[in-house]
C-alpha positions in Angstrom: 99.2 -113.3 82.0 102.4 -113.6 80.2 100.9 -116.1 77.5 98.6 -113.4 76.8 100.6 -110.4 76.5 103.4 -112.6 74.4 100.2 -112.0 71.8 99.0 -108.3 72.0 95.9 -109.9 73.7 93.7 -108.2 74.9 90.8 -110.2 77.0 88.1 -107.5 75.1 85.7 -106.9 72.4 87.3 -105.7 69.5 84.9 -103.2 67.0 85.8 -101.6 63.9 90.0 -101.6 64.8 89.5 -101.4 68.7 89.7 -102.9 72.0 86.8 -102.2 74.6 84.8 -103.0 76.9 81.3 -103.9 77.0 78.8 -101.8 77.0 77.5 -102.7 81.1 81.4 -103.8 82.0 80.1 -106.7 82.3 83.4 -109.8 82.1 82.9 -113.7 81.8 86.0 -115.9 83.6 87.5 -118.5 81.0 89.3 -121.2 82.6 92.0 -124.0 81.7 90.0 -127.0 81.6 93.3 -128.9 82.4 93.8 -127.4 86.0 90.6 -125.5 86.6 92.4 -122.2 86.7 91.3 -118.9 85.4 93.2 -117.6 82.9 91.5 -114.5 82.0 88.2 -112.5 82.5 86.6 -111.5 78.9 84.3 -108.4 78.4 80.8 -110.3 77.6 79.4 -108.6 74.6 75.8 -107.4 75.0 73.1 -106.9 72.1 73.9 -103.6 72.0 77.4 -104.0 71.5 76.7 -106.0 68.3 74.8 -103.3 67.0 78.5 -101.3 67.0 80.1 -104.5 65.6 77.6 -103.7 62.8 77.8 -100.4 62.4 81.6 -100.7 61.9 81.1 -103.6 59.6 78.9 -101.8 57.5 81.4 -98.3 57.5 84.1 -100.9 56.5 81.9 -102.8 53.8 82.1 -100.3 50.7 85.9 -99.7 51.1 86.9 -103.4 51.3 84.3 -104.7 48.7 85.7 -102.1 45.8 89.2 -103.3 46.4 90.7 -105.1 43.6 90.9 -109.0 44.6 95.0 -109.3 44.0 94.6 -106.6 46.8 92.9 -108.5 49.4 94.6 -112.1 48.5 97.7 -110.3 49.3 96.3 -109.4 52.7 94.9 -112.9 53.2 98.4 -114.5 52.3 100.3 -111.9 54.8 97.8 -113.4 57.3 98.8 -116.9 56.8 102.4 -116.4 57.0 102.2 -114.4 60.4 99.8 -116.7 61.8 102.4 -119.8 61.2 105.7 -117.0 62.3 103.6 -117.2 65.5 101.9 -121.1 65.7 103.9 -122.2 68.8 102.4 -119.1 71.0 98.9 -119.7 69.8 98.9 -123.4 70.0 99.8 -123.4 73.6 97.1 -120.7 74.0 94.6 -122.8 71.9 95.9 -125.7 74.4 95.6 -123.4 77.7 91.7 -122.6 77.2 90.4 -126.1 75.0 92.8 -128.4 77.2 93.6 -130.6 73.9 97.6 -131.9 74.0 99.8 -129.4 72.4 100.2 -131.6 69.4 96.0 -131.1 68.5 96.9 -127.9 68.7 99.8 -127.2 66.7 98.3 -129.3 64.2 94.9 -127.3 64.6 96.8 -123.7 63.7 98.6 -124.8 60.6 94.8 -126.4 59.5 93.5 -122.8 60.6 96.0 -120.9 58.9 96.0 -122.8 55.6 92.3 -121.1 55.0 93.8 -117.6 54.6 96.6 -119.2 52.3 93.7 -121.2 49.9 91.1 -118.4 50.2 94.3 -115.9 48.9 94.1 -118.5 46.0 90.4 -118.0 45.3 89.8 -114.2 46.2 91.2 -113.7 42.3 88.9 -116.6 40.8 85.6 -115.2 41.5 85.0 -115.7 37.8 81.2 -115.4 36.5 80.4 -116.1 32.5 78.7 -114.9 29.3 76.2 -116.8 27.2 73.6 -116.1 24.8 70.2 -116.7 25.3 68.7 -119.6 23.0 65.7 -118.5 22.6 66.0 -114.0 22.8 69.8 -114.0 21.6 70.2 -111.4 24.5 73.6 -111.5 26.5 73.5 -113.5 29.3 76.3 -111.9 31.5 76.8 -113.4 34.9 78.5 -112.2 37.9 79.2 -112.6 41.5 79.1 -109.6 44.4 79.6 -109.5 48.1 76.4 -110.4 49.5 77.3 -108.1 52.5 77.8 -108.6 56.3 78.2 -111.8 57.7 77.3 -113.4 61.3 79.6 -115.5 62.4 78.9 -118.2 65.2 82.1 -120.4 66.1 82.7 -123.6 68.4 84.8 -124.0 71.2 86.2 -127.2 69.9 88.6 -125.6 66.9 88.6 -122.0 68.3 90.9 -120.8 65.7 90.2 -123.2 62.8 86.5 -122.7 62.9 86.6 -119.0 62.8 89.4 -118.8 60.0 87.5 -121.5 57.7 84.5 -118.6 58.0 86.6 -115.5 58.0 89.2 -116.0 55.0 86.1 -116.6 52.1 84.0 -113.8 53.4 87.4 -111.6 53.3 88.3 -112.8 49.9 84.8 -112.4 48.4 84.5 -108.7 49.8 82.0 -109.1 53.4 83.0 -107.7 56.5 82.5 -110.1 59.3 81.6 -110.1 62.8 82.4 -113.1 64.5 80.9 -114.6 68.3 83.2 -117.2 69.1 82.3 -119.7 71.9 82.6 -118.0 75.6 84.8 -121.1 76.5 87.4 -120.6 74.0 87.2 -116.7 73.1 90.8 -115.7 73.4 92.1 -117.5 70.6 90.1 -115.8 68.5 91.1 -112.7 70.1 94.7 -113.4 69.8 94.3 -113.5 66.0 93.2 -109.7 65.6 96.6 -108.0 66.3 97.4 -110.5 63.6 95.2 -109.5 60.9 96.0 -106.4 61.4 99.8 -106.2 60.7 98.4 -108.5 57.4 96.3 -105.3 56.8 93.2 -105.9 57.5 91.0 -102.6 57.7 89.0 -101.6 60.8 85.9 -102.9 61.2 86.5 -105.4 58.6 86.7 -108.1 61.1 85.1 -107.4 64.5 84.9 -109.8 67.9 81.8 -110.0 70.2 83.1 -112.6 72.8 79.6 -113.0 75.2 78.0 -115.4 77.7 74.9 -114.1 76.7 75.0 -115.4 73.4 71.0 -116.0 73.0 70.2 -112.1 73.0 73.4 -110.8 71.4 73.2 -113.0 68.1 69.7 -112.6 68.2 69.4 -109.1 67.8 72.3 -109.5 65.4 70.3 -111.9 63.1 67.1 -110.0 63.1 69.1 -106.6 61.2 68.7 -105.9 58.1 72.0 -104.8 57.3 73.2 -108.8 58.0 73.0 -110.8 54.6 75.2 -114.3 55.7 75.2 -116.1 58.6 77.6 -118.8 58.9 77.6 -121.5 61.9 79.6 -124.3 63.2 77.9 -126.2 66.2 75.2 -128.3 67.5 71.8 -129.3 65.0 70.0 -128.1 68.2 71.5 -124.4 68.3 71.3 -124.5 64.5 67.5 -125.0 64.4 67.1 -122.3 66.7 69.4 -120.1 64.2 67.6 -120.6 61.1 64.3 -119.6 62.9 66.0 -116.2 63.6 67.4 -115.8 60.1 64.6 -116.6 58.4 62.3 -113.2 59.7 65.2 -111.7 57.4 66.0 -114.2 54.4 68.9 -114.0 55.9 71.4 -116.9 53.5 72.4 -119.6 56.1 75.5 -121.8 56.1 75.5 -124.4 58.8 77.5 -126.7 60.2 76.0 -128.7 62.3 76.1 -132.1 64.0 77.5 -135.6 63.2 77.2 -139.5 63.8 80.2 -140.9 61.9 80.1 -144.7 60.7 83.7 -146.1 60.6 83.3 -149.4 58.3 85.9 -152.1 58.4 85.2 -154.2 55.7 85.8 -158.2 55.8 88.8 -157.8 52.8 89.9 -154.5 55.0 93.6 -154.7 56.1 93.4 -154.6 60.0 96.4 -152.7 60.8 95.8 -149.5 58.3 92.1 -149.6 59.5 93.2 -149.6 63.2 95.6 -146.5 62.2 92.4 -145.1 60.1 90.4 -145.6 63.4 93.0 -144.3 65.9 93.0 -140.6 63.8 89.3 -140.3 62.7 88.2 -141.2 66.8 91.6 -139.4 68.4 92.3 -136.4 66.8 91.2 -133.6 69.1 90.4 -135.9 71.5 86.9 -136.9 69.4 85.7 -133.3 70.3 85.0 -133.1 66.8 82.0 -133.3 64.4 84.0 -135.7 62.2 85.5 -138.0 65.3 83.7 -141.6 64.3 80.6 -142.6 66.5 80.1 -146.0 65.6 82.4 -148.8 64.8 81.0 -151.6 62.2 83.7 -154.1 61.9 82.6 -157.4 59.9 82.6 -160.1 62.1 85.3 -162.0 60.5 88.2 -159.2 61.3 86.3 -158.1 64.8 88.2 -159.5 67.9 91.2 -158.7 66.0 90.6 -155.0 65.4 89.1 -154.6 68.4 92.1 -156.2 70.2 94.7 -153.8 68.7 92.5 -150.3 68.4 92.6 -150.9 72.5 96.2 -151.7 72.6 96.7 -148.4 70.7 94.3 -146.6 72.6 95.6 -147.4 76.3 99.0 -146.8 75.2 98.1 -142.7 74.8 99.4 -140.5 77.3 96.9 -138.8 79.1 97.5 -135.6 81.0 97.6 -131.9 80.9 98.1 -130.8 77.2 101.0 -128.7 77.5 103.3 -131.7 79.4 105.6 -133.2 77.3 104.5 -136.5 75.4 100.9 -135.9 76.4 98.4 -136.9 73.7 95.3 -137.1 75.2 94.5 -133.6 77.2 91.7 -132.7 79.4 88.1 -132.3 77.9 86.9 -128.7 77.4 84.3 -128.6 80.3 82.3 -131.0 83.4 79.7 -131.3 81.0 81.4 -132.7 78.3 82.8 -135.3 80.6 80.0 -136.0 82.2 77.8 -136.7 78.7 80.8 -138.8 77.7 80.3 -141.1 81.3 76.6 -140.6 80.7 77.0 -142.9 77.3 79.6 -145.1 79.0 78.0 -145.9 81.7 74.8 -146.5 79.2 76.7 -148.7 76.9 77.6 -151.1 79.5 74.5 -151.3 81.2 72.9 -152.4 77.8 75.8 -155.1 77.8 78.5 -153.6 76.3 82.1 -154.4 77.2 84.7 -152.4 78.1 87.9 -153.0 76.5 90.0 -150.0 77.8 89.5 -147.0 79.9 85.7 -146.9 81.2 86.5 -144.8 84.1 86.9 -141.0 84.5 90.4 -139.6 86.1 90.8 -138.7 89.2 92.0 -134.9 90.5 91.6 -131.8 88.9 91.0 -131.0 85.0 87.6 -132.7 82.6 90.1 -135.6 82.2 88.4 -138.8 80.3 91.1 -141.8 79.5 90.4 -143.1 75.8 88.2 -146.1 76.4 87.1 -148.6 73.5 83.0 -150.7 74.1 82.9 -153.5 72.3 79.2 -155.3 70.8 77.9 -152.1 71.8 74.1 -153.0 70.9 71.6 -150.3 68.5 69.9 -148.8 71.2 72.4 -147.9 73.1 72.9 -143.7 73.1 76.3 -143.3 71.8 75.2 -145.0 68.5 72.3 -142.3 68.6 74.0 -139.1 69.6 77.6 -137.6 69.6 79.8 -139.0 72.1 82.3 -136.2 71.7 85.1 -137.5 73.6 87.5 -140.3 73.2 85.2 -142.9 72.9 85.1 -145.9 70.4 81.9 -147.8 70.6 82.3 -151.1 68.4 79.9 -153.5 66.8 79.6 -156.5 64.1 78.0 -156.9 60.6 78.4 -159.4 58.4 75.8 -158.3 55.7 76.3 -155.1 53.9 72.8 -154.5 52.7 72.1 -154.3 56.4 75.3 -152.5 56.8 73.6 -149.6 54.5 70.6 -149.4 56.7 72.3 -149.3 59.7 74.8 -146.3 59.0 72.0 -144.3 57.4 69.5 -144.8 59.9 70.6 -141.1 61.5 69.5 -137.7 61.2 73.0 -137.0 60.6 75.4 -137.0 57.3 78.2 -135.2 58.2 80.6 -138.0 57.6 81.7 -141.4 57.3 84.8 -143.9 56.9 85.0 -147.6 55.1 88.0 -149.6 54.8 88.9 -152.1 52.1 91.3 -153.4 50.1 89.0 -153.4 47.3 88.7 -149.3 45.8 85.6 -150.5 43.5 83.8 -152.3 46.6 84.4 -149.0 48.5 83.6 -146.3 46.2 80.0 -148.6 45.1 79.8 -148.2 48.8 80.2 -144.7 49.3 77.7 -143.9 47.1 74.8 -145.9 49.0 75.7 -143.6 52.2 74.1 -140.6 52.8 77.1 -138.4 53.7 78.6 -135.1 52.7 82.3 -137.1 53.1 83.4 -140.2 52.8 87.1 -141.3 54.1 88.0 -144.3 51.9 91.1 -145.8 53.5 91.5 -142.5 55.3 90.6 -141.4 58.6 91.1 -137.6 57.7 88.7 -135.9 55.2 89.4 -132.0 56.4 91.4 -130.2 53.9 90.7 -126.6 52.9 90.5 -127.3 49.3 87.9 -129.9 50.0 83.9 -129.2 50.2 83.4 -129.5 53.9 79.9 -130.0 54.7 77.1 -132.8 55.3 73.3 -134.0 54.1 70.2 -134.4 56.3 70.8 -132.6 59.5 74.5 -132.6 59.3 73.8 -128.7 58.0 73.4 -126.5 54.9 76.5 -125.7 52.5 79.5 -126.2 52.0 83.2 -124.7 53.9 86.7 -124.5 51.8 87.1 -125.7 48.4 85.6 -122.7 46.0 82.2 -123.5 47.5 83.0 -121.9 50.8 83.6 -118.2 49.1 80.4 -119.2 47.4 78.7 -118.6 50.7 79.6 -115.2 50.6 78.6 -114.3 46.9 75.5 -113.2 45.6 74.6 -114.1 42.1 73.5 -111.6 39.6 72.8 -112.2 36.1 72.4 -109.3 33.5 70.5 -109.3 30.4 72.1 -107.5 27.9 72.1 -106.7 23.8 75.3 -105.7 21.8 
């Protein structure tokens, strides 16, 4: 286990400063989904080891909520700088365990740790304001203060990103955290905690309840009292089920949840950027992300020809396992995921789809799916209705854009979508007709830290980065005051 120990790992629970064991002994195998190896065996928390994830949350709350916020942006910024002195080790770890290409990876830890440099930036604006009441002339003084613990639930398909965009506003607002990341991707969450440490982080602060039981654990978790946030990045499904569990509490819920992305080429677009535009908003991570685009609607005019070159780029990409040189396309986390994304295919085509590239799953070991572009993929078919999750671009035609409108709304989702034109009035009149937390104009990236990350509808409930993400974490009290 030499990746491992190059990282102080342990493969553990870590509560209030320590490593251990669950409570039963009980261990979970996590696997390279590249080779089908095991690379280590995790403790699997069990609901009574969240209850000591709590109880040392709560003995670190008072301590880390008093301090001054210059005291924990320093600690937030420390964490930043030894997260990127030790990117290359946790990228190939990230790699090892997701089975996304090395580059995803690096590119995923410098994403990850750029939320501990932002939120350094905002732990010293928590600024409230005074005002006088119109009609009393009483003080109206208005503050913000740690709302308390806060449940985190993270993904398995940005295993240090996701749990970094939750954990660096909750630090720099004052909460103590305790975090369940995905059993399939657990240690690189894990691998962060000597990290925060040596950033001085206090025990119990941040605590780590890796579990295959996940149902029970965040369960009983979500039904204390001592839990005021819980904050959760996955499926609409799972996120249903949470807010029924956090409502017996009133416990504040920030969720992201699940997306169906429109990508919009325009008839004035230019072909080649949009093609670019495509190849990152359906590539990047492989399209095991909630922002990947879903559906392609290219206006007939420019069709054949962005379809022609979006599968020229796509079959040029390397596929392979993710820490091989020049790989860009790495193996799928899991048989599941693969099989869901031949599901669709094999959907798509049945309904008369085309296939332009890829179509068929790769042979040997590893959750290896080649990037594959459909072409006059028709409405009904399920990848315009669900998340393909995979490297999948399904493509259609429009030519009118009132039915354009329609069309990309008619979801339960808005997490995100894309348009391309040449024409910046056209597109921004456009964006507002969506219904979409994002919008990518001529850009097939809209994560940023210091952007309000977060969707309408079904697509979840808040907002992650930008000020609004330490918002999460903040209770608002107002006093009412003479002088």
């Amino acid at each position: 286990m030499k990746n491992l120990a190059d990282l102080e790992l342990k493969p553990q629970l870590y509560i209030g400063g320590a490593w251990k064991d669950s409570s039963d002994r009980s261990t979970f195998e996590v696997g390279n989904p590249a080779t089908l190896d095991v690379i280590a065996n995790v403790s699997s928390a069990t609901p009574e080891d969240g209850l000591a994830a709590l109880d040392a949350a709560q003995a670190a709350f008072a301590d880390w909520s008093r301090r001054r916020p210059r005291a924990r942006a320093e600690i937030l910024r420390k964490a930043f700088e030894l997260i990127m002195a030790q990117k290359e080790q946790l990228a190939r770890l990230i790699t090892l365990e997701n089975g996304k290409a090395l580059p995803d990876s690096l590119a995923e830890i410098a994403y990850a740790a750029e939320f501990f440099r932002w939120n350094a930036e905002e732990a010293v604006r928590n600024i409230g304001e005074v005002s006088r009441a119109p009609a009393s002339g009483a003080r109206m003084l208005v503050h913000h203060k740690p709302a308390g613990i806060a449940v985190l639930v993270t993904p398995w398909n940005y295993p240090a990103a996701m749990g970094t965009r939750k954990i660096a506003p909750a630090l720099a607002a004052g909460c103590p955290v305790v975090i369940k990341p995905a059993s399939e991707t657990p240690l690189t969450m894990l691998s962060l905690m000597p990290i925060l440490e040596a950033a001085g982080v206090p025990a119990g602060v941040v605590n780590v309840v890796p579990s295959r039981r996940a149902g029970p654990l965040v369960d009983t978790l979500l039904h204390d009292p001592r839990v005021r946030v819980v904050s959760f990045t996955g499926s609409t499904e799972v996120g249903r089920k949470l807010l029924h569990s956090a409502a017996d509490q009133v416990i504040n819920p920030a969720m992201e949840l699940g997306g169906n992305a429109p990508f919009v080429v325009l008839a004035d677009a230019d072909v080649d950027a949009a093609v670019e535009g495509a190849l990152l908003a359906k590539m990047r991570n492989l399209g095991e992300a909630c922002t990947a685009a879903n559906r392609f609607y290219v206006h007939e005019i420019l069709f054949d020809e962005f379809a022609e070159k979006l599968a020229a780029r796509m079959a040029a990409l390397k596929v392979g396992n993710g820490l091989d040189e020049g790989v860009e396309v790495g193996a799928l986390v899991n048989g599941q995921t693969r099989n869901k994304v031949i599901e669709l295919v094999e959907d798509a085509t049945s309904r008369g789809a085309r296939t332009l590239t890829g179509g068929k799953a790769v042979d040997g070991p590893g959750f290896f799916y080649p990037p594959t572009v459909l072409v006059d993929v028709p409405e009904d078919a399920k990848c315009f209705r669900e998340e393909i999750f995979g490297p999948v671009a399904a493509l259609t035609r429009f030519s009118d854009e009132e039915d354009l409108v329609r069309r990309c709304n008619d979801t339960e989702y808005g997490l995100v979508a894309y348009i391309y034109t040449k024409d910046l009035r056209r597109g921004l009149a456009l964006s507002e007709e969506l219904d979409f937390g994002m919008i990518g104009l001529n850009r097939g990236l809209v994560s940023d830290p210091a952007a309000p990350f977060g969707g309408m509808k079904q697509s979840g409930i808040g907002r992650e980065g930008a000020h609004e993400g330490m918002l999460e974490f903040l209770e608002t009290q107002y006093v009412s005051v003479e002088w």
